[in-house]
Backbone bond lengths (Angstrom), bond angles and torsions (degrees), N, CA, C in turn:
res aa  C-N    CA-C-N  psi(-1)  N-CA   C-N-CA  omega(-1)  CA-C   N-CA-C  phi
1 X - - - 1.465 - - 1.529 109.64 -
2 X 1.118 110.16 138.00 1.540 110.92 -165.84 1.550 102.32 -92.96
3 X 1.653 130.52 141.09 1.180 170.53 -176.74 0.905 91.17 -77.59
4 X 1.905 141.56 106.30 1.486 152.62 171.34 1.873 83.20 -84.86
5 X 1.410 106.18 163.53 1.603 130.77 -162.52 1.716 82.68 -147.74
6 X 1.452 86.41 120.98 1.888 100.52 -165.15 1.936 84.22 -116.72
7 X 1.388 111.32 140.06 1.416 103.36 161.67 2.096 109.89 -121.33
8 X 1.078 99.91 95.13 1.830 101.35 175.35 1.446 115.41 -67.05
9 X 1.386 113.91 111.23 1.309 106.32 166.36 1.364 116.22 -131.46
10 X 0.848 106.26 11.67 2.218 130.82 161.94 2.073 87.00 -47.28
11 X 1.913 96.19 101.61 1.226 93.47 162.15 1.852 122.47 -53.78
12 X 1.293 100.45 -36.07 1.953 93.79 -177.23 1.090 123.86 -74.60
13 X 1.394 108.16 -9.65 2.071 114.50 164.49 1.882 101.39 -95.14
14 X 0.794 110.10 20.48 1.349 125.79 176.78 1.701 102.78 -95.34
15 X 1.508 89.33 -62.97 1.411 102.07 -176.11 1.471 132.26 -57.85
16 X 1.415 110.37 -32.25 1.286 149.19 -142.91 2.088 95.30 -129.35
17 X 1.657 118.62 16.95 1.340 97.48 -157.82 1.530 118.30 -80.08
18 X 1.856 114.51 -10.57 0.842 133.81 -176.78 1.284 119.02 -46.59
19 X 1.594 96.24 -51.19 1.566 128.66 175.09 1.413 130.80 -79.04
20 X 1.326 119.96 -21.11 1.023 148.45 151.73 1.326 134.59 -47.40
21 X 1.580 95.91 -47.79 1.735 122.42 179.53 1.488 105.93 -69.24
22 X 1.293 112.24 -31.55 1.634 120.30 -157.03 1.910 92.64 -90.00
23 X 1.367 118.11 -31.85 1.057 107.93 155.11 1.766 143.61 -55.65
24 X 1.159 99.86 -42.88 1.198 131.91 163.63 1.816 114.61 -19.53
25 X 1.340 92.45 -63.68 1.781 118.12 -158.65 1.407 85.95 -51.58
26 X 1.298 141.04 -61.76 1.363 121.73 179.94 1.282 143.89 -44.26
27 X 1.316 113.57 2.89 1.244 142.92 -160.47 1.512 110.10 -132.09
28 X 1.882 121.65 126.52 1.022 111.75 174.10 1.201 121.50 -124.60
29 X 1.767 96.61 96.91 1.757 110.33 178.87 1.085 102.80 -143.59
30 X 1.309 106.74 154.20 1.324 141.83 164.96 1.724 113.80 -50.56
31 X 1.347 123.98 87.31 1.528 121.68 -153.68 1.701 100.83 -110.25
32 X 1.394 106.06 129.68 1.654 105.25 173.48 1.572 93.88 -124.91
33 X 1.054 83.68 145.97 2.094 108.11 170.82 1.485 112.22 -94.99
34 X 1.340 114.95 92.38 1.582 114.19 -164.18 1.945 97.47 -79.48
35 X 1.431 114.42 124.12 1.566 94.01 178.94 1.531 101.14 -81.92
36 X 1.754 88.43 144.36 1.597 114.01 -177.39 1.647 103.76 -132.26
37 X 1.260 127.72 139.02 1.276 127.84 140.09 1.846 133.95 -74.11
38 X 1.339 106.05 -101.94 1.878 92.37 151.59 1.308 122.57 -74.77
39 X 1.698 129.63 -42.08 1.635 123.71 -151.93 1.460 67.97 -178.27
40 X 1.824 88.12 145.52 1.730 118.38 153.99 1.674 90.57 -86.65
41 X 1.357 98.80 148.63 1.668 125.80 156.44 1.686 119.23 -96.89
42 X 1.107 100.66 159.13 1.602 100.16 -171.06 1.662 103.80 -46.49
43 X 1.306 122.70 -57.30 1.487 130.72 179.08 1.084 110.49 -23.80
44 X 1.475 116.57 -56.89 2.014 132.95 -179.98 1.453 92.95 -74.15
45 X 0.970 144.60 -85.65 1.774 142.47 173.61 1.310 97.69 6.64
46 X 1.258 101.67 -72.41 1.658 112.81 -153.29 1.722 113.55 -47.33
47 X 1.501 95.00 -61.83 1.360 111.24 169.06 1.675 136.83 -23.54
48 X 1.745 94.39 -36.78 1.560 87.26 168.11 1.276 111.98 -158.24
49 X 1.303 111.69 39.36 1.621 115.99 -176.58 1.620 108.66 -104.96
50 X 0.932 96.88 4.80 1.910 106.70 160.36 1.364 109.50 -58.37
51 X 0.978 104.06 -64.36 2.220 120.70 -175.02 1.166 100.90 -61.85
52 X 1.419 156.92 -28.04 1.213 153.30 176.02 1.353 141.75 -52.37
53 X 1.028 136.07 109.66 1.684 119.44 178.61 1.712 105.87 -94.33
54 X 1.400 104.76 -14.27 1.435 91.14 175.25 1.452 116.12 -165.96
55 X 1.233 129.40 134.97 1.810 130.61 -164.24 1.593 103.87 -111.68
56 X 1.208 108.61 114.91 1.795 119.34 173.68 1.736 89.33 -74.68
57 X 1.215 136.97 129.41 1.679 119.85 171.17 1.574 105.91 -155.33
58 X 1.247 92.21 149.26 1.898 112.48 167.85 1.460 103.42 -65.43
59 X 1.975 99.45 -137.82 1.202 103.44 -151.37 2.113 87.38 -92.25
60 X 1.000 132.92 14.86 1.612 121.40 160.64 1.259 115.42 -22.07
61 X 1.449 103.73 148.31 1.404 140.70 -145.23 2.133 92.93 -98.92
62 X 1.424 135.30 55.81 0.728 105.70 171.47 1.431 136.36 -129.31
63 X 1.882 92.59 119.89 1.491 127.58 168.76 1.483 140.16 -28.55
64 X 1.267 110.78 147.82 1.861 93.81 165.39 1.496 124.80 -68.98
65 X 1.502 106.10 -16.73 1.746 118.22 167.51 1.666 110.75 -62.90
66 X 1.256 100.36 -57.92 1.906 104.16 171.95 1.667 113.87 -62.61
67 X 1.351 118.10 -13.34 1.532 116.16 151.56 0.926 120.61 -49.70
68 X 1.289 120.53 -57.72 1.871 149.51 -157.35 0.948 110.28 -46.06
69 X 1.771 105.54 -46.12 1.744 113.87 -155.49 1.941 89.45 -118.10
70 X 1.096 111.06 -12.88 1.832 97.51 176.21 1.763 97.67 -80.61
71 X 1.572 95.00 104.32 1.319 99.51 -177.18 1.620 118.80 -85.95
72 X 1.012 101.76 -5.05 1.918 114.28 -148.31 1.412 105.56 -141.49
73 X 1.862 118.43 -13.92 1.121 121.59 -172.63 1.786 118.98 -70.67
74 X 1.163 129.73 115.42 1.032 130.37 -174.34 1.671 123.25 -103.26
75 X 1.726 104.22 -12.54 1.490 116.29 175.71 1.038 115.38 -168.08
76 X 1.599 104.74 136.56 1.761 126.77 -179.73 1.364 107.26 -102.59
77 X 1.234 122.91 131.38 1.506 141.81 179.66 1.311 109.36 -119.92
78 X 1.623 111.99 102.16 1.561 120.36 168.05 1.349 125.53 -76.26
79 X 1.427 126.31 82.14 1.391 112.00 -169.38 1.518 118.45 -61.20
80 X 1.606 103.42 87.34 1.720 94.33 164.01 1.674 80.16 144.13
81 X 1.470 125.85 -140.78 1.328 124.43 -154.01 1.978 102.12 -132.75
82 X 0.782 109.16 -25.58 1.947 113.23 -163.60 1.235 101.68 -95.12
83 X 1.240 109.97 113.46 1.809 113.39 -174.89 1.823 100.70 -121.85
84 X 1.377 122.64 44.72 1.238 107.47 -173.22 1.711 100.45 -90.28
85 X 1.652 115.53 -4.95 1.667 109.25 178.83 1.488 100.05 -83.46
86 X 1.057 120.56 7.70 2.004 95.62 -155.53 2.507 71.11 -131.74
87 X 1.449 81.42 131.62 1.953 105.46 -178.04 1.700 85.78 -80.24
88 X 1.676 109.41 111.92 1.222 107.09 176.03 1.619 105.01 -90.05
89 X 1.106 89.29 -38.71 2.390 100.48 -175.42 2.347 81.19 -46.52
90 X 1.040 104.91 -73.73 1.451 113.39 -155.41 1.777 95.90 -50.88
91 X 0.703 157.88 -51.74 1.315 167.58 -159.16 2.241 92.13 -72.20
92 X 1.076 78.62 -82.24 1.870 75.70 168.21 1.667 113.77 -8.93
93 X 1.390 85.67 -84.89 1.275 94.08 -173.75 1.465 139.97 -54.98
94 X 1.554 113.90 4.53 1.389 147.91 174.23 1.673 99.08 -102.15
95 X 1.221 137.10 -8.84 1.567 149.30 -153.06 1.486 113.01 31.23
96 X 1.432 109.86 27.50 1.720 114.51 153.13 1.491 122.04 -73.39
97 X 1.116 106.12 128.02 1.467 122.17 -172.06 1.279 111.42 -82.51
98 X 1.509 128.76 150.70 1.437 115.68 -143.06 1.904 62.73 -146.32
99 X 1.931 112.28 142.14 1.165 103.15 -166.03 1.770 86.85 -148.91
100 X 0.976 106.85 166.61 1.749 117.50 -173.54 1.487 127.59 -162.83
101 X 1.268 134.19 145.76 1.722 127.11 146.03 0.998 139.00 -88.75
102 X 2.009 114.11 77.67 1.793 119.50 -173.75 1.465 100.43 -60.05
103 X 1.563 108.64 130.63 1.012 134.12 139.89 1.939 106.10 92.62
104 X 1.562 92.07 31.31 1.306 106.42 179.67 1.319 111.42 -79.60
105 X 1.215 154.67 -1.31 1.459 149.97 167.16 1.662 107.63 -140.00
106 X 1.941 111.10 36.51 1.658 92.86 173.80 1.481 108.28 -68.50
107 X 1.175 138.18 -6.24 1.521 126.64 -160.26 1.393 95.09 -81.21
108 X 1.492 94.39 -80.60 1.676 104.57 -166.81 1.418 114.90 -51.92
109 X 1.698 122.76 -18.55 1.323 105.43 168.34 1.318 123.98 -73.91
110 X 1.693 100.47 -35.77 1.343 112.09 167.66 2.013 121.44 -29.99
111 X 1.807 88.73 -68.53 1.181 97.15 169.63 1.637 156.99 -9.17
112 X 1.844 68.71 -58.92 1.622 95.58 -178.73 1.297 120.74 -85.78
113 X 1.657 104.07 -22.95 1.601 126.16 168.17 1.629 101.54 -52.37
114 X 0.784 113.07 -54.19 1.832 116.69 -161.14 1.990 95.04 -83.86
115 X 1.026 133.92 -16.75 1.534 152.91 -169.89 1.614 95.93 -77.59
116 X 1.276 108.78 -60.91 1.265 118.90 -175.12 2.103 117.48 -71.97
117 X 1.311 94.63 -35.68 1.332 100.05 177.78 1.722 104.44 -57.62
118 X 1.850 103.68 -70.84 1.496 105.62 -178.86 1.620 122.13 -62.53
119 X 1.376 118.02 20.01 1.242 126.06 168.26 1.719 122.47 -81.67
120 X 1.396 86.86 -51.16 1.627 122.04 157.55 1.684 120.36 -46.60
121 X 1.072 94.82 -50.80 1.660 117.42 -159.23 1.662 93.75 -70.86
122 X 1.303 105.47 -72.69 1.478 124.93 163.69 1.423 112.57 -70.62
123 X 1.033 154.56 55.58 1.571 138.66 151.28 0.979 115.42 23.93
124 X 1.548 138.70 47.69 1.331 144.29 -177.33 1.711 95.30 -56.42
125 X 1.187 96.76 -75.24 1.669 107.97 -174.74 1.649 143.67 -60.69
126 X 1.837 77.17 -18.39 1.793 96.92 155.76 1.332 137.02 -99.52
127 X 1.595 98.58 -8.82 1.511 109.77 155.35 1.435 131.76 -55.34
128 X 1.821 98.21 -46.67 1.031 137.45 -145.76 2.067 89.40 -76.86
129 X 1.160 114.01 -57.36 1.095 119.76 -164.94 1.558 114.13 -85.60
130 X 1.050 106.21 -10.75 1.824 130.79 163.82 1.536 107.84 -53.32
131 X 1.742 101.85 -61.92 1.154 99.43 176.69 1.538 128.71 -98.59
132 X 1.355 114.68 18.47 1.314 120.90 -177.36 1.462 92.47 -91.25
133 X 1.211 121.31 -31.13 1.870 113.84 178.43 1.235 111.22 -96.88
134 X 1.517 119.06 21.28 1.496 109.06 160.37 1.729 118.09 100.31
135 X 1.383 89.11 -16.86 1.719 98.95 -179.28 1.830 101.25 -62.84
136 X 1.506 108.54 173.85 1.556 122.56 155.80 1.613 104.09 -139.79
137 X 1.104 105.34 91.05 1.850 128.13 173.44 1.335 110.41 -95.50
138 X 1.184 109.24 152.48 1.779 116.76 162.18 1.283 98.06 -143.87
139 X 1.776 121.04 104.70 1.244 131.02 -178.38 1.578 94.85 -100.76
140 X 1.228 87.78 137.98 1.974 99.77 167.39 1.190 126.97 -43.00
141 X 1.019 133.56 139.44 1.412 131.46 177.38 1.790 94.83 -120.39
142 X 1.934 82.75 -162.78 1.412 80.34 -171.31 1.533 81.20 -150.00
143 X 1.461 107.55 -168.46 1.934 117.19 177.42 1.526 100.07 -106.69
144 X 1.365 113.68 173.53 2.019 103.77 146.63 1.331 100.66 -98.21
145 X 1.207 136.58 -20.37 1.538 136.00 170.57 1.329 105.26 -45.15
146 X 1.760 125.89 -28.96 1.590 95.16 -170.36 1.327 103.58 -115.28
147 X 1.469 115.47 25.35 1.522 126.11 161.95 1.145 149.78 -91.10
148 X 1.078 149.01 153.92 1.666 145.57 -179.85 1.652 113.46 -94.47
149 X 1.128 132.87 97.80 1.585 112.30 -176.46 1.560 95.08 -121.34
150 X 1.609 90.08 141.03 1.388 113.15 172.99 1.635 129.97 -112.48
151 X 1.114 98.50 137.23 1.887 118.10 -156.39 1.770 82.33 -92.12
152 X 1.538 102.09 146.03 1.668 87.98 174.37 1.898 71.54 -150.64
153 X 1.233 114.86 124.74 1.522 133.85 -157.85 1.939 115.66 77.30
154 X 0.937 92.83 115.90 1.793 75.62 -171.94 2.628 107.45 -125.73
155 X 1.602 76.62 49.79 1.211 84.47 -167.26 2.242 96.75 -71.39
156 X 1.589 99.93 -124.11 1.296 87.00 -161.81 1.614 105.71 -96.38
157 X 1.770 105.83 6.01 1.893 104.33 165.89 1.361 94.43 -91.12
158 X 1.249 112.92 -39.82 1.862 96.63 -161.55 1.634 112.22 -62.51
159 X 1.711 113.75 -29.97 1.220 119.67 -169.68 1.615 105.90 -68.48
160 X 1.967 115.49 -47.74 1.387 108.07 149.11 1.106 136.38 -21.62
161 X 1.534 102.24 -51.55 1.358 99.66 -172.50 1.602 135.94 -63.67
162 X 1.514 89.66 -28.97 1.451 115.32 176.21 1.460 112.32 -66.76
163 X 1.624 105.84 -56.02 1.119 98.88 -165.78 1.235 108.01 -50.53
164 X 1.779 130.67 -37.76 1.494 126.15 -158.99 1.567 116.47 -58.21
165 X 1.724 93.69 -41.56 1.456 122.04 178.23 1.665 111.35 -33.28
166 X 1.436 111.65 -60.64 1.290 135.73 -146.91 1.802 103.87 -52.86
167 X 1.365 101.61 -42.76 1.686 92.75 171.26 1.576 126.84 -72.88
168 X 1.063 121.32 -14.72 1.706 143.22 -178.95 1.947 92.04 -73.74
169 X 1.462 134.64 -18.62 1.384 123.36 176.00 1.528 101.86 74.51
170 X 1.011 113.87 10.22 2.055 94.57 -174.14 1.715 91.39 -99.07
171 X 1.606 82.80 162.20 1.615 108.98 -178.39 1.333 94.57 -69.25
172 X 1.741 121.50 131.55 1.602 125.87 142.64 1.526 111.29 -131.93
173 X 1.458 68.85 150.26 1.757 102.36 177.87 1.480 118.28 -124.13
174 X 1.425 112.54 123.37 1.353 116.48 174.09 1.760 126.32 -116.07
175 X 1.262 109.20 156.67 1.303 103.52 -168.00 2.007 107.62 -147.90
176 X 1.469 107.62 127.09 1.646 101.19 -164.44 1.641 96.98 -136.60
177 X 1.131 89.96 156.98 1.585 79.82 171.47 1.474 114.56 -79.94
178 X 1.089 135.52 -8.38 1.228 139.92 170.18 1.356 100.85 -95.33
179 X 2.042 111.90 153.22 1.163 108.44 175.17 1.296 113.09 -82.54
180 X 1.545 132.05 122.02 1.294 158.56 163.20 1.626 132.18 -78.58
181 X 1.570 90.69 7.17 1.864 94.57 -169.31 1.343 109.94 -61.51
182 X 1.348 124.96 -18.71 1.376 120.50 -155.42 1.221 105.22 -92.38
183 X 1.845 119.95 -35.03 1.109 120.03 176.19 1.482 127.07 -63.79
184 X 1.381 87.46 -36.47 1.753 128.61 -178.80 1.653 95.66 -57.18
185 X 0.824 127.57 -76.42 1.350 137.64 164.53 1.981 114.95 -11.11
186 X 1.563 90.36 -72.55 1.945 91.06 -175.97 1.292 100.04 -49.57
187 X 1.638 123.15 -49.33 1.295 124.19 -175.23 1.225 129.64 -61.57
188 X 1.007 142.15 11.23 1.636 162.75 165.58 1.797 78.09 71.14
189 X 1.280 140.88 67.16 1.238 132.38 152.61 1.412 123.53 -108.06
190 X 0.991 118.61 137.05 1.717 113.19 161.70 1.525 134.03 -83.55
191 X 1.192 115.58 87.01 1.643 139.66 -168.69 1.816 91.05 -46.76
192 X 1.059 104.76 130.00 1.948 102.66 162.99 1.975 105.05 -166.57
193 X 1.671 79.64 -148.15 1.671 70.42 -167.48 1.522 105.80 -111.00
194 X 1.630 118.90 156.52 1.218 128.89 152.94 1.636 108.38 3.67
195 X 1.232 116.61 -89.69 1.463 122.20 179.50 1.587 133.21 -28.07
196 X 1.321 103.58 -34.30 1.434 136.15 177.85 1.215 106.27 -67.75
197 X 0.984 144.39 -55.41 1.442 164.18 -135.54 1.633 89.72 -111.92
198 X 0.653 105.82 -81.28 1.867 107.80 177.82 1.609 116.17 -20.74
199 X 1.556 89.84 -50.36 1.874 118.15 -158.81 1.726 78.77 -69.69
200 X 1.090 129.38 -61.06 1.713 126.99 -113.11 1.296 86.40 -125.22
201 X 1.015 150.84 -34.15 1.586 143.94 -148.07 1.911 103.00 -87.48
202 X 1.797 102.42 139.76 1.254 81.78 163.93 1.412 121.48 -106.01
203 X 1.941 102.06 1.87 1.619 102.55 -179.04 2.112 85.11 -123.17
204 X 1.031 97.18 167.27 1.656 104.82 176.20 1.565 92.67 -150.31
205 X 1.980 106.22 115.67 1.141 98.62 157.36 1.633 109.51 -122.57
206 X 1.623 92.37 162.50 1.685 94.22 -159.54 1.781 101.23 -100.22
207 X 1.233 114.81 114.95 1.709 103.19 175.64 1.710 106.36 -145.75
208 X 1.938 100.24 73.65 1.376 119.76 179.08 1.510 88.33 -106.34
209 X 1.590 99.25 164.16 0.957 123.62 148.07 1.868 128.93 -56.55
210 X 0.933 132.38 151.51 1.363 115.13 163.58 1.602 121.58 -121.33
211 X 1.406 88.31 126.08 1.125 108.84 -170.62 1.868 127.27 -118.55
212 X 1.046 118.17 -156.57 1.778 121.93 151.74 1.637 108.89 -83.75
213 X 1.540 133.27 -10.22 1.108 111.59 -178.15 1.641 96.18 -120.11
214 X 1.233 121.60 3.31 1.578 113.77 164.00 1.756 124.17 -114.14
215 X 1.498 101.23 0.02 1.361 117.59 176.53 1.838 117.50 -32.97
216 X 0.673 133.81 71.36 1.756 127.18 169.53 1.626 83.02 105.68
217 X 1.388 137.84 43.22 1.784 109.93 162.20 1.497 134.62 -71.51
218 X 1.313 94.42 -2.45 1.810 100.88 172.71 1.310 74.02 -105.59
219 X 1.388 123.53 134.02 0.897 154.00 125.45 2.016 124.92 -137.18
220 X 1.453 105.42 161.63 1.692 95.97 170.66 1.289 112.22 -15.64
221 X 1.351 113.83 -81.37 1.525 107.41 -168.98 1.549 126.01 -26.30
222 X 1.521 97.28 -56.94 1.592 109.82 -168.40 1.480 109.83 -77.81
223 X 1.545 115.33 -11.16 1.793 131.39 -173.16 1.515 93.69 -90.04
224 X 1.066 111.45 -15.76 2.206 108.11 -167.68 1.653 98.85 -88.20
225 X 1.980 115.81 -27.43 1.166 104.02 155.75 1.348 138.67 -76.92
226 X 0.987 135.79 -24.56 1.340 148.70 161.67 1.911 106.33 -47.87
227 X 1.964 98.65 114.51 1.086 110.01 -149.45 1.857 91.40 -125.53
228 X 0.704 116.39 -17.08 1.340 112.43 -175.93 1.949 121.70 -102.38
229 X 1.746 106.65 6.48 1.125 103.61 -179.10 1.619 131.35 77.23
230 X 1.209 95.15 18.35 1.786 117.47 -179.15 1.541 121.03 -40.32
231 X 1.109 99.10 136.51 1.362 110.54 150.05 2.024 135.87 -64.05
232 X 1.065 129.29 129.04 1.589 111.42 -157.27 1.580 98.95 -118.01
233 X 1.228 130.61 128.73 1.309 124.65 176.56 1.331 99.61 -127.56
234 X 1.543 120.16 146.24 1.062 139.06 -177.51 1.320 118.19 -149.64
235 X 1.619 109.25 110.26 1.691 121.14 -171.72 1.572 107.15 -134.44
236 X 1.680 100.90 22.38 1.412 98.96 -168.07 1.375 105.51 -110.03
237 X 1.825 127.21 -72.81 1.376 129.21 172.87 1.101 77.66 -150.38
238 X 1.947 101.05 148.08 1.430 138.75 -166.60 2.164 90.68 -84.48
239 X 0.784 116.25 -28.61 1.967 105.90 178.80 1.710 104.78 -89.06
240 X 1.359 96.36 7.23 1.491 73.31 -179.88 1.779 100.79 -89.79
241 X 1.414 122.10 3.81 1.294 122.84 151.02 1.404 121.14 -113.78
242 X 1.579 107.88 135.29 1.421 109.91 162.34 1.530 101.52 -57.66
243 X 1.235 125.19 131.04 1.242 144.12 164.24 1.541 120.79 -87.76
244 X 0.846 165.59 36.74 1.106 168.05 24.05 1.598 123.43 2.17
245 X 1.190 132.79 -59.08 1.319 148.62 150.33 2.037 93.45 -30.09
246 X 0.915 105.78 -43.98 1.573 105.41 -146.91 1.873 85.67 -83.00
247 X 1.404 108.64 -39.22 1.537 123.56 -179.69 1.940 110.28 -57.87
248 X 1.425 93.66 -22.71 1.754 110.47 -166.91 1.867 98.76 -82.58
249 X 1.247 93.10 -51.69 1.400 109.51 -175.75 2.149 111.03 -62.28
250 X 1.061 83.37 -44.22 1.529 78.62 177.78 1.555 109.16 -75.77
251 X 1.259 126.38 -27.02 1.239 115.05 -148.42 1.786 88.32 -97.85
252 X 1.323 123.86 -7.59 1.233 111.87 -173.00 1.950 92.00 -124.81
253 X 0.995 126.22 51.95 1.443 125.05 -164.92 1.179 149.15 -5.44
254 X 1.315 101.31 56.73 1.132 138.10 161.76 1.762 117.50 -43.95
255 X 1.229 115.71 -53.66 1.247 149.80 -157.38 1.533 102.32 -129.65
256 X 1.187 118.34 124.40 1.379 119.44 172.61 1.468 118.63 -65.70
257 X 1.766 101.44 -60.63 1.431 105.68 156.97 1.380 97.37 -162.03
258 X 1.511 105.51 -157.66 1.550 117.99 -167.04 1.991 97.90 -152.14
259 X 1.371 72.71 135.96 2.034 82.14 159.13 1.558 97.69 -141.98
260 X 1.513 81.72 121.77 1.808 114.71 -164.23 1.778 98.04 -116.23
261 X 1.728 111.79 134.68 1.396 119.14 171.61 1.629 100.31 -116.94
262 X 1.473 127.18 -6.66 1.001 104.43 -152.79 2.105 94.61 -161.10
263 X 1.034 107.77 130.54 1.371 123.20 -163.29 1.424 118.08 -123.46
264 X 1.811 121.48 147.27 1.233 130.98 172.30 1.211 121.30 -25.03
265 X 1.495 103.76 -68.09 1.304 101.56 171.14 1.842 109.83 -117.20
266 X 1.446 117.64 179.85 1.987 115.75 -174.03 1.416 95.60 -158.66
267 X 1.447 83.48 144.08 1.148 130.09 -32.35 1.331 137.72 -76.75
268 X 1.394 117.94 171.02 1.574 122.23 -151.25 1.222 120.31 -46.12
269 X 1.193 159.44 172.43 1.823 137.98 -171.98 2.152 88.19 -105.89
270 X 1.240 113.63 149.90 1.099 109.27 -179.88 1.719 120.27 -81.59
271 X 1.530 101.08 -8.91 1.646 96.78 170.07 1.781 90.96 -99.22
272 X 0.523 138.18 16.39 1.517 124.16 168.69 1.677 105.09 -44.42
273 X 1.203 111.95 139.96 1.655 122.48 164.94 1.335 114.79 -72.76
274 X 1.532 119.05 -15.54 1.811 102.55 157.43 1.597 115.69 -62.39
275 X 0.915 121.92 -32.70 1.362 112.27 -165.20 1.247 111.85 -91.25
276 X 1.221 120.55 24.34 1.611 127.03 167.91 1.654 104.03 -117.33
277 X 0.996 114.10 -32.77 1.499 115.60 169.33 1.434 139.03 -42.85
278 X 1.584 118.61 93.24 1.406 100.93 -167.55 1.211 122.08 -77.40
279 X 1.413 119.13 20.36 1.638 129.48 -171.14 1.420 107.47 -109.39
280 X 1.801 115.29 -20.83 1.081 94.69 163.63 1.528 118.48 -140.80
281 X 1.499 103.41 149.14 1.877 126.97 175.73 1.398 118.70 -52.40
282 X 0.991 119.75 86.09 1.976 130.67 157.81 1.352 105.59 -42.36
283 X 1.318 153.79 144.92 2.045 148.60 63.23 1.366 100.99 -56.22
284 X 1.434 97.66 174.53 1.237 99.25 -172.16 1.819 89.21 -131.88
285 X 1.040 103.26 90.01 1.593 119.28 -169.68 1.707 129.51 34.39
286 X 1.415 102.27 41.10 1.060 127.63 -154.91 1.658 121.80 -104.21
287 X 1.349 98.00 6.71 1.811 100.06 -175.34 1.102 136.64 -71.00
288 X 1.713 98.21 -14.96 1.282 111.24 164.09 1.580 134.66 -96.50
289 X 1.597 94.79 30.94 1.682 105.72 175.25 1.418 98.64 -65.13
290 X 1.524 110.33 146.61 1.274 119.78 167.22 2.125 100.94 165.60
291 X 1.361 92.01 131.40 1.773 85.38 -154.91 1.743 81.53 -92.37
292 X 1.370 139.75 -15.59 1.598 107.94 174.31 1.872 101.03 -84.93
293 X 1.082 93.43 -21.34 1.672 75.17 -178.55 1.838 128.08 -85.64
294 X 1.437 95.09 -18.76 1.651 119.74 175.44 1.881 86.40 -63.58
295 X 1.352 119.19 -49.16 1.694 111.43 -151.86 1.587 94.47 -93.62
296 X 1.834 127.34 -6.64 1.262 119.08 135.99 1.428 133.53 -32.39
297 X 1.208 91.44 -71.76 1.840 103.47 -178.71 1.800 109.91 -64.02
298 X 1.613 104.96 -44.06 1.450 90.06 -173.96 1.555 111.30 -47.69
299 X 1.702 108.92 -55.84 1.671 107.98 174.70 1.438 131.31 -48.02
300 X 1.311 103.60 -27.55 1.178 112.16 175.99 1.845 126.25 -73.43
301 X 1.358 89.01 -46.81 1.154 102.65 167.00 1.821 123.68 -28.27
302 X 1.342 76.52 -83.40 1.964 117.33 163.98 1.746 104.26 -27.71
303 X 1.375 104.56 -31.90 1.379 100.08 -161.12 1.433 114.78 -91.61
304 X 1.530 108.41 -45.69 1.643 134.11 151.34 1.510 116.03 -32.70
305 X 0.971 111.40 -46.33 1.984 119.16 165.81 1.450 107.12 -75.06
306 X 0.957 119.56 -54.69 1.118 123.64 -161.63 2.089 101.26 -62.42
307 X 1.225 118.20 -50.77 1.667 127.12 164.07 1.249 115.31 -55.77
308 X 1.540 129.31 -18.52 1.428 115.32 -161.27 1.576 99.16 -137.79
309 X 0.964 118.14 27.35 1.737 124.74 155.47 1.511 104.23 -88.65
């Protein structure tokens, strides 16, 4: 029986390899620990994805060039759910199977979605730093009850998201590229368009896919509609905002603020002008911490390779 040659480069089984390993033993392959920081790039791909029959991987860069040279590769393992780095059409056509866990962190992203709103709402973090320098302030807050927030993707985080919403009494509105009324509907939401959401919302969170038709959609253009001075949260993909545009908008108030997990490019550059901003909330792509659901995907992962060799 032939010995499959697994290459892991999923930074969170990295993290987690201790635990990982002990999974492993049930399994009989040939296992290498490729070191990764955020993502291999095609350049690193290239290098040793010849020898492979199969890649456990994060957010890696993989190309129709890293096709070329994966001579032997028969399966890609996305640890987690967002496969817009890895060319699924190109992979096809090699009959490598391109494999994933949908809807493996809607909670905790969810979570953090609604975390970040009542942070805002309440001045958690401007309280917080009020009194860490000694001041005694009482800055205004606000409710989510007397707000409008808008869902702009309303697949199975945005529908989370709603549902969490629904006891807080605030107005939502969602908007997908697919029609969603029905879901939209159980959820006491109001399904509409792009424009709507822009116009009317006072928080906008973004939980699309990324794609060629959501690539940079906050941008100026779509920020010149936004009429009510919003708040911008983003726990979905860092291109689905122009970042700079988004830097324009805050700095001339456009945008009240933003609580951002996830950026153009990763990780974030350390002179970046977000991170001087006291209006807006940094993670560092992190919303989907959660150690039963991280040791979900690892098993899962494991398991997806393990069926499709």
């Amino acid at each position: 029986m032939k010995k499959f040659k697994i290459a892991i480069s999923a930074p969170y089984m990295h993290q987690e390899k201790e635990k990982v390993e002990g999974y492993l033993q049930k399994y009989q392959w040939d296992v290498h620990w490729i070191p990764v920081s955020e993502r291999l790039e095609e350049k690193d791909l290239i290098k040793f994805i010849d020898q492979f029959d199969g890649l456990i991987c994060g957010d890696d860069r993989l190309t129709a060039k890293v096709y070329e040279h994966a001579k032997k590769l028969k399966v890609v393992v996305k640890w987690g759910t967002g496969i817009d780095s890895i060319n699924k059409e190109e992979a096809e056509k090699r009959n490598i199977k391109i494999c994933r866990t949908p809807d493996a962190f809607t909670i905790p992203v969810a979570e953090s979605t609604i975390a970040l709103m009542l942070n805002f709402a309440r001045n958690i973090d401007v309280n917080n730093n009020i009194m860490k320098s000694g001041q005694w302030l009482k800055p205004q807050g606000h409710t989510l009850s007397e707000s409008t927030i808008g869902l702009i993707g309303f697949g199975n985080i945005g529908q989370a998201v709603a549902k969490r919403l629904n006891p807080f009494s605030c107005k939502i509105l969602a908007y997908d590229i697919v029609d969603k009324k029905k879901e939209a509907n159980k959820l006491r939401v109001e399904f509409t368009s792009l424009d709507e959401i822009l116009k009317k919302s006072n928080y906008i969170s973004l939980h699309a896919d990324l794609n060629a038709s959501s690539l940079h959609l906050i941008n100026k253009k779509t920020i010149s509609k936004m009429l009510m001075f919003p708040y911008l949260i983003n726990t979905a993909r860092g291109p689905l905002i122009q970042e700079n545009d988004l830097i324009w908008a805050l700095q001339n108030k456009i945008i009240k603020g933003a609580g951002l997990d996830v950026f153009e490019n990763e990780p974030l550059s350390s002179d970046s002008a977000l991170r001087k901003m006291t209006e807006v909330v940094l993670s560092s792509h992190n919303t989907n911490s959660s150690s039963y659901y991280w040791d979900y995907v690892h098993q899962n992962s494991l398991a997806m390779m393990d069926a499709n060799l």
